[in-house]
PLY file of the C-alpha trace (Angstrom):
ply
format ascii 1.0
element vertex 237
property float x
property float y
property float z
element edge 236
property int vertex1
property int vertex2
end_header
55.65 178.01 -151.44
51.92 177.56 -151.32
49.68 180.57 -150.28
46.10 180.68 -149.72
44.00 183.30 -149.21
40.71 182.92 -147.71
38.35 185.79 -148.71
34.82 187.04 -149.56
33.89 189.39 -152.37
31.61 191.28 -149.67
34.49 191.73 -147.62
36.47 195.65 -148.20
39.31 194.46 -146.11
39.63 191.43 -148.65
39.98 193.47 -152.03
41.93 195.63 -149.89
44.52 192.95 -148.36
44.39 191.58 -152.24
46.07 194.55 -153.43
48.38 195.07 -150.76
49.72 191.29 -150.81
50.17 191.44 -154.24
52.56 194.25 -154.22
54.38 192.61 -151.13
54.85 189.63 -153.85
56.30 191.92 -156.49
59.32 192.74 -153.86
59.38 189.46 -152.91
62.79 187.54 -154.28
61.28 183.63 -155.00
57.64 185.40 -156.17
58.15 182.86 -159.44
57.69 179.91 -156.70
55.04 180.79 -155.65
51.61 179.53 -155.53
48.74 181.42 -154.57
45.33 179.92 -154.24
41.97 182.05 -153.32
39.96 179.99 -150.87
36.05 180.56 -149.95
34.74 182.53 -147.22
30.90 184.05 -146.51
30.89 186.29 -143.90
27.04 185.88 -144.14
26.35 182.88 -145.27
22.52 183.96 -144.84
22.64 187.17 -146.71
19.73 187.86 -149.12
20.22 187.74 -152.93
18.78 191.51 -153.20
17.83 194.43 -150.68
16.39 197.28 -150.40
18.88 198.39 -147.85
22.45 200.63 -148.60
25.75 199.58 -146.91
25.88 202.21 -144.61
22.53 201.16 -143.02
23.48 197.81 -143.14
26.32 198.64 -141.22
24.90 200.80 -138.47
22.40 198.20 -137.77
24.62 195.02 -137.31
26.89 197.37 -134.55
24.45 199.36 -133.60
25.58 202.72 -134.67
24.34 205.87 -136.24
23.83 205.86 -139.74
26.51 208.74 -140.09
29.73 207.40 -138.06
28.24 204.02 -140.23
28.88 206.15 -143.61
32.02 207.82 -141.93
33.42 204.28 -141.42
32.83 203.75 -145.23
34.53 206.70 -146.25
37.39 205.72 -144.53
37.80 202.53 -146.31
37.32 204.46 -149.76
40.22 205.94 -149.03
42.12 203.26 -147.39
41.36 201.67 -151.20
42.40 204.46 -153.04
45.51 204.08 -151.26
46.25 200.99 -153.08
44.49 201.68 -156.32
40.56 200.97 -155.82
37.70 202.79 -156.35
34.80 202.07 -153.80
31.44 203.15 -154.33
29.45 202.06 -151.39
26.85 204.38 -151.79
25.78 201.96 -155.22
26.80 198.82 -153.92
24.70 196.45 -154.26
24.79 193.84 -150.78
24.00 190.07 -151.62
24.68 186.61 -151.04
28.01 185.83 -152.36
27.95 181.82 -152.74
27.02 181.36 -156.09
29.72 183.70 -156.66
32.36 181.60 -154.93
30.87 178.57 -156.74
31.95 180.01 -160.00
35.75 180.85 -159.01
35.89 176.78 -158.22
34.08 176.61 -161.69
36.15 179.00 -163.53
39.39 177.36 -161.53
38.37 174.45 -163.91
39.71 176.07 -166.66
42.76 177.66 -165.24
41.07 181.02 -164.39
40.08 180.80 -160.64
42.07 183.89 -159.68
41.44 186.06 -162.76
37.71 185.44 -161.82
38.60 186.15 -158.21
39.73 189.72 -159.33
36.50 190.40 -161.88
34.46 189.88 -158.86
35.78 191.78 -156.35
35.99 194.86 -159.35
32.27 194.25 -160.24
31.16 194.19 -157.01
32.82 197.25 -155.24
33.98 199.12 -158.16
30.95 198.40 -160.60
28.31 197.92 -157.85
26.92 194.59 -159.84
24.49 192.43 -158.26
26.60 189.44 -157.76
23.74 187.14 -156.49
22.34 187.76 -159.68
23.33 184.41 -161.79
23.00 186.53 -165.52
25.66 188.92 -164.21
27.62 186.41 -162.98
27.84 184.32 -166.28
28.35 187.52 -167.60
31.64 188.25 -165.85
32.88 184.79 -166.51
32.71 185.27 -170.41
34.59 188.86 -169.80
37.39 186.91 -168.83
37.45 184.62 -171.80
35.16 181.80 -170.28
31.83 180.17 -172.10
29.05 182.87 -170.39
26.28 179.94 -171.61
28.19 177.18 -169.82
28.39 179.31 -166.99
24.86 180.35 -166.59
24.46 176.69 -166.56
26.70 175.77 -164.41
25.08 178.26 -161.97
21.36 176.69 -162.58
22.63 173.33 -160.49
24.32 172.49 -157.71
27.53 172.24 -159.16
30.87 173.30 -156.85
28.66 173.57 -153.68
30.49 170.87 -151.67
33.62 172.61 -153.34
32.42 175.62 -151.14
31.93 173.65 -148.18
34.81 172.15 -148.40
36.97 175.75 -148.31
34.82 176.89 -145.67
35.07 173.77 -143.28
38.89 173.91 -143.91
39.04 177.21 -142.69
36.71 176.82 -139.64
39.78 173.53 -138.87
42.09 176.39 -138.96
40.47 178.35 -136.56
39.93 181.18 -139.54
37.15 183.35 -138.29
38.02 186.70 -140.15
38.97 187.33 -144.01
41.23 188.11 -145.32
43.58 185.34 -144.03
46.73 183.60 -145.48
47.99 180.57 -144.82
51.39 179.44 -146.60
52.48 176.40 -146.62
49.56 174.72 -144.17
51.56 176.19 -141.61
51.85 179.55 -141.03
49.02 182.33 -140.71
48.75 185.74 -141.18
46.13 187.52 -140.53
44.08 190.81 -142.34
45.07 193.84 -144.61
48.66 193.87 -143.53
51.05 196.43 -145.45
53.04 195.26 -148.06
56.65 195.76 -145.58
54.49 193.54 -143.43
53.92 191.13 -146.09
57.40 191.11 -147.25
59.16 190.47 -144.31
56.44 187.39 -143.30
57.25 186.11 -146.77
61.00 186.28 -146.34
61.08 185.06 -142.65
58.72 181.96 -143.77
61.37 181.11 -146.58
64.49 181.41 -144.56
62.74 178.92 -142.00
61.29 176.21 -144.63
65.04 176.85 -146.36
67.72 176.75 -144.08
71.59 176.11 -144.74
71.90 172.63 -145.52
76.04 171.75 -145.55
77.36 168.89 -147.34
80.63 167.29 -147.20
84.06 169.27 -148.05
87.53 169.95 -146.70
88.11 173.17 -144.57
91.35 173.66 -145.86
89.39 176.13 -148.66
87.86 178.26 -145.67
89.47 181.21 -145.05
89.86 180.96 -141.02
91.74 183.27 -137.87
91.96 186.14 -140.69
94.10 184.45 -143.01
93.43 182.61 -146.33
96.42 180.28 -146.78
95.74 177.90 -149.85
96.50 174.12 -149.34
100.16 172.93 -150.78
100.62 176.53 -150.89
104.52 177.25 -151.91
106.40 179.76 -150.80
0 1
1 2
2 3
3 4
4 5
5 6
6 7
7 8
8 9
9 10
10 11
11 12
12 13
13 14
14 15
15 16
16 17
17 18
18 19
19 20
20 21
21 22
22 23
23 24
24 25
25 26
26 27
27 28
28 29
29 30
30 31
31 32
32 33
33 34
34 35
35 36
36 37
37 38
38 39
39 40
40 41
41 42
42 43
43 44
44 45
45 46
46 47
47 48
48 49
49 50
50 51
51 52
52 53
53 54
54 55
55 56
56 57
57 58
58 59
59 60
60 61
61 62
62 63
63 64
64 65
65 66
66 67
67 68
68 69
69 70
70 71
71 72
72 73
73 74
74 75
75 76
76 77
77 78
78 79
79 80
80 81
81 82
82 83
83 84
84 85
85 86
86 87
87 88
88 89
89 90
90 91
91 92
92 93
93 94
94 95
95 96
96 97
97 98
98 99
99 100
100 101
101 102
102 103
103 104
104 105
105 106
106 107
107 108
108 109
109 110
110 111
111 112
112 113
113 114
114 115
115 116
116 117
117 118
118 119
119 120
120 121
121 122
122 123
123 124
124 125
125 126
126 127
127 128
128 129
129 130
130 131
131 132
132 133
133 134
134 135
135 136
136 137
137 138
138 139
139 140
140 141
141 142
142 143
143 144
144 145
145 146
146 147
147 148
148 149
149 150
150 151
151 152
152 153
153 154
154 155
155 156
156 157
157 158
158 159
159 160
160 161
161 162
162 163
163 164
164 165
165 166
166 167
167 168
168 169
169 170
170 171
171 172
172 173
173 174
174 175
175 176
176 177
177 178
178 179
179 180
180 181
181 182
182 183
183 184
184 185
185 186
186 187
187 188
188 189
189 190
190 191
191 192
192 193
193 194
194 195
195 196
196 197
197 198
198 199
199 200
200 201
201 202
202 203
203 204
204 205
205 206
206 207
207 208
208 209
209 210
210 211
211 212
212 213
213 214
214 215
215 216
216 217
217 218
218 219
219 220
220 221
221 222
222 223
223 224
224 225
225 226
226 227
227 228
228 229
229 230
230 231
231 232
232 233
233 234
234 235
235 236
């Protein structure tokens, strides 16, 4: 089973949906066939490397709201994190563009480390409150989880895993994906957002039981126990 997960590290419902679908996996009998792959997703593809503006005023001026049910929104997804294990800190965050980012989880997926370096992000960015369109941080994070942090600083000077990028995010606009987080197993089935784990779990299962039904192969009845009694064949009396 193939799963992947489109996401991006500005989203909370991402980290959050992360955490949750992880844990679903954990009660989830054939987790060891498994396959989960983090896709790319910018939810602003034309977000600024650095701003002056904080997250909650961010947020109550792209819906228009007050800057205190904008905070109060915030709060709630603190907790909703907690819930599951996370510490946000949105008054430090620090809002950016989060491509160069994504280029470097294709990068590090070079070496076998795409979803460990999916998971430093999303800690450095809302636990942390690192600048992730900063490129020294990001090499940075890359040699925290065992990778070159000079190959990685120049990987992030070029061009390198932009079409990669593209390529995630054009895939997901064929799917119809226009929110994160979203899960697609097998190319065929979706599910959508920071579902609870039960949620998870009983997608998961359902999905199996459909791509693995009963298959019967040839045998004799006669070893079928049938009308409530369980004669053996050339039974003797």
């Amino acid at each position: 089973m193939k799963i992947e997960v489109w996401s991006d590290f500005a989203c909370p419902f991402c980290y959050i949906g992360k955490r949750r679908f992880e844990g679903a996996l954990e009660h989830f009998e054939h987790k060891d066939e498994v396959e989960v792959v983090f896709r790319s997703f910018e939810l602003d593809p034309n977000a600024p490397r650095k701003t002056e503006e904080n997250m909650h005023s961010i947020l109550a001026s792209k819906y228009g709201m007050s800057y205190e049910k904008a905070k109060g929104m915030n709060d709630n997804l603190t907790e909703q994190a907690k819930a599951v294990g996370l510490d946000y800190y949105f008054d430090t965050m620090q809002p950016t563009n989060t491509f160069d980012a994504h280029r470097l989880t294709h990068w590090a997926g070079e070496f076998g480390k795409r979803y460990e370096m999916t998971e430093r992000l999303f800690k450095a960015y809302f636990t942390e409150s690192e600048l992730l369109g900063d490129h020294a941080v990001l090499a940075r994070l890359a040699g925290e989880i065992g990778l070159d942090e000079k190959a990685a600083a120049k990987m992030l000077e070029s061009d390198a895993y932009k079409e990669d990028v593209r390529e995630d995010e054009g895939q997901s606009s064929r799917l119809g994906i226009s929110g994160v987080p979203f899960f697609v197993v097998n190319q065929k089935y979706g599910i959508s957002g920071a579902q609870p784990e039960d949620v998870f779990v009983n997608a998961l299962n359902k999905i199996w039981k459909e791509e693995h039904p009963l298959t019967m192969v040839d045998g004799s009845d006669d070893l079928a126990c049938k009308d409530g009694s369980c004669a053996l064949p050339n039974d003797k009396e």
